[in-house]
Rosetta silent file (secondary structure, phi, psi, omega in degrees, C-alpha in Angstrom):
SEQUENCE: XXXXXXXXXXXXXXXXXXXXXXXXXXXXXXXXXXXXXXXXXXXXXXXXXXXXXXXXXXXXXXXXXXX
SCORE:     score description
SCORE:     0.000 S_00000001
   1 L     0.000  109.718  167.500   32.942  -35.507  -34.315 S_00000001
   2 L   -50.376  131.703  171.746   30.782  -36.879  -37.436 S_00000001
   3 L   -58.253  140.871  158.014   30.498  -40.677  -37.749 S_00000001
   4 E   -25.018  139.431  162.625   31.895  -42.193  -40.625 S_00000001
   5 L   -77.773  132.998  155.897   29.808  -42.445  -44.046 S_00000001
   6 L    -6.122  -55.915  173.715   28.991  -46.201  -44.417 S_00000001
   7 L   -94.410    0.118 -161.042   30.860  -46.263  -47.205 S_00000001
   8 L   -87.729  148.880 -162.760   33.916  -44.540  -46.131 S_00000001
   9 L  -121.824  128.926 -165.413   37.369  -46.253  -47.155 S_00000001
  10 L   -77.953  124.445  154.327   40.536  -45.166  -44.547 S_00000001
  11 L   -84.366  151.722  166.434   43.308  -43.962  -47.562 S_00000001
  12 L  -121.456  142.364 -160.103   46.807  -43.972  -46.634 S_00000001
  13 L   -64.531  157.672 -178.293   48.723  -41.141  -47.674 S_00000001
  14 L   -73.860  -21.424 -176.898   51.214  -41.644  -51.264 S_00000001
  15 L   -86.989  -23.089 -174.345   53.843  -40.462  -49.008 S_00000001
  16 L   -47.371  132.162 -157.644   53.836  -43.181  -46.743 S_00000001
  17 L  -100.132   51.773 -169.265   56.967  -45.023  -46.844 S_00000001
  18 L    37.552   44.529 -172.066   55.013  -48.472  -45.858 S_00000001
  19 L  -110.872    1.696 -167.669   56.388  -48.263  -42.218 S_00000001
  20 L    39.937   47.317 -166.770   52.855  -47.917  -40.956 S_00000001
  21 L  -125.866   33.033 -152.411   54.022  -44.450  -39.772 S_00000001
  22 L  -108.901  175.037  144.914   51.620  -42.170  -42.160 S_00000001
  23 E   -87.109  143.790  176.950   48.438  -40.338  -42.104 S_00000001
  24 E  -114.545  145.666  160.845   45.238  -42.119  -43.010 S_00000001
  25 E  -124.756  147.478 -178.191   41.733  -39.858  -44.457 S_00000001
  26 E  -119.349  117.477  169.163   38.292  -40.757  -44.699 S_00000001
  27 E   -63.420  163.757  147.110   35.409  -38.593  -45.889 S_00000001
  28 E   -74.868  173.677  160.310   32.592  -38.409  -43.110 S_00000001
  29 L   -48.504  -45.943 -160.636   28.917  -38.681  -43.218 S_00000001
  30 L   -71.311  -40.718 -137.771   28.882  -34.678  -43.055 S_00000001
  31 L    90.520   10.062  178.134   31.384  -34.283  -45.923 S_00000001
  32 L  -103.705  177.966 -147.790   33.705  -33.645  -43.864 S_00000001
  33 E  -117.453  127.278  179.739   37.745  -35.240  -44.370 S_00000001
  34 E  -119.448  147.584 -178.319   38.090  -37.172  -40.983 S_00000001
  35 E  -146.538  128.562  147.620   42.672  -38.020  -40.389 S_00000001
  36 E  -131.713 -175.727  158.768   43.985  -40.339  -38.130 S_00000001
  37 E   -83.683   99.041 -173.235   47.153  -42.085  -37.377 S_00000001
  38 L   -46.702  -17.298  157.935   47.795  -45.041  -38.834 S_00000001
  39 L   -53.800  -55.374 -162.999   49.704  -46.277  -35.927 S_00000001
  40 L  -111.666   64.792 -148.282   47.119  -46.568  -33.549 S_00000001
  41 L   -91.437   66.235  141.214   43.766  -46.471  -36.052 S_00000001
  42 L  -110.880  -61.766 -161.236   41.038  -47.246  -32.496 S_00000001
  43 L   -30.387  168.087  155.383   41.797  -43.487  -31.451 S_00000001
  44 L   -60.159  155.647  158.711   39.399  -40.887  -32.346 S_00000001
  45 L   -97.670  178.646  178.816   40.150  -39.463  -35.921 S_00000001
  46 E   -88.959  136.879  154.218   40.492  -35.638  -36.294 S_00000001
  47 E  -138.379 -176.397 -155.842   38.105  -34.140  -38.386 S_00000001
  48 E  -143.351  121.661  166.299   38.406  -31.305  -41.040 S_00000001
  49 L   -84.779  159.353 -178.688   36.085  -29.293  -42.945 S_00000001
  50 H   -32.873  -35.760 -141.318   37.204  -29.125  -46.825 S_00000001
  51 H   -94.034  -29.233 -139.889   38.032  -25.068  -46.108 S_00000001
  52 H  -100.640  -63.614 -166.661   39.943  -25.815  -43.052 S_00000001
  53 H   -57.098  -46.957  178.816   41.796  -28.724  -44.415 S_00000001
  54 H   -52.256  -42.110  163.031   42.807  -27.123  -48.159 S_00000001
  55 H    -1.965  -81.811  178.906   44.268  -24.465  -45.706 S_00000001
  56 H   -84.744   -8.563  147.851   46.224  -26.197  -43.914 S_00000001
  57 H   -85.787  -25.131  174.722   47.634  -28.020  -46.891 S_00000001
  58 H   -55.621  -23.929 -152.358   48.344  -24.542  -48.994 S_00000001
  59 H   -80.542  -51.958 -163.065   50.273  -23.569  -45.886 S_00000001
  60 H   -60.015  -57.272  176.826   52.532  -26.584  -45.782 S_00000001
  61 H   -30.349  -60.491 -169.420   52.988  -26.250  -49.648 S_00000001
  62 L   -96.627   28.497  172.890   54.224  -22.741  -49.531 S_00000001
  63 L    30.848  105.180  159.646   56.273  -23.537  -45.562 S_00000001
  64 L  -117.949  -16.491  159.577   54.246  -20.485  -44.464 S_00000001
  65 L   -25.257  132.883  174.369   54.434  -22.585  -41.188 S_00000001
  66 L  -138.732  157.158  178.569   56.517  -21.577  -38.074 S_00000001
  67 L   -80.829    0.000    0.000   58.176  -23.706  -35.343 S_00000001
């Protein structure tokens, strides 16, 4: 998992309905988009390269998703 960049600021997602039930993202040191859970922000975060992550958001966009 890449460390944090120095500078990196935890966002909380615009959907979050201020319930502290959201996703939070960070860039890494790498460049890569580190997500955790805003519940419990000591876990590890997840991390995501750009390619991986734009993916996985086109997917949701267009519910290409299955349960």
């Amino acid at each position: 998992m890449p460390p944090l960049a120095a500078d990196s600021v935890w966002r909380r997602s615009s959907h979050s309905t201020g319930a502290n039930n959201c996703v939070e993202s960070a860039r890494t040191a790498a460049d890569v988009l580190a997500v955790r859970d805003s519940k419990n922000v000591t876990r590890p975060h997840l991390s995501f390269s750009a390619a991986a992550w734009t993916s996985f958001v086109s997917a949701l966009c267009e519910e290409t998703f299955t349960h």
